[in-house]
C-alpha positions, 0 to 999 in steps of 0.5 A: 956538566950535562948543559956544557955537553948539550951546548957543545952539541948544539952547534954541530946539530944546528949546522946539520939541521941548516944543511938539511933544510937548505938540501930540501929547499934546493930539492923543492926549487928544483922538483917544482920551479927548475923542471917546470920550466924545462918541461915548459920549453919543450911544450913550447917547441913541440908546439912548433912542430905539430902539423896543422893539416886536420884529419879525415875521421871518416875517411880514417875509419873506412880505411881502419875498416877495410884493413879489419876486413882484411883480416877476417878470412874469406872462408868461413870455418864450416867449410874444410878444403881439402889440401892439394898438398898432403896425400892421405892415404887410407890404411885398409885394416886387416 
């Protein structure tokens, strides 16, 4: 009785465990063959488009410097100015 249950069984098993197999084959395929064929295509385009004019390195550091020059204020923290704008006005007390 128990050998006719695991017989009946087994077939229905065997073509799950096949389907399964032949799922992560195609996953495999895809993931490592598929995309990378893709992503090879692509290279191959951006490779087209890159500019071939090369850049100025010092030219772009004197530029990244001056623009950081820029940033740092002029006046240095030490002084206060006084603000032509706000009017303060002292309260004598009593």
């Amino acid at each position: 009785m128990k050998i006719f249950i695991i017989t009946k069984y087994s077939y229905y098993t065997i073509i799950i465990v096949a389907i399964l197999m032949l799922s992560a084959s195609f996953y495999f395929l895809y993931n490592n063959f598929y995309q990378t064929l893709i992503q090879a295509k692509i290279i191959y385009v951006l490779k087209s488009q890159v500019a071939f004019e090369s850049v100025n390195i010092e030219l772009w550091d004197k530029v990244a410097q001056n623009l950081e020059n820029k940033k740092i204020s002029i006046l240095s923290t030490e002084k206060k100015l006084n603000n032509p704008f706000v009017e303060f006005v002292k309260v004598e007390e009593e």
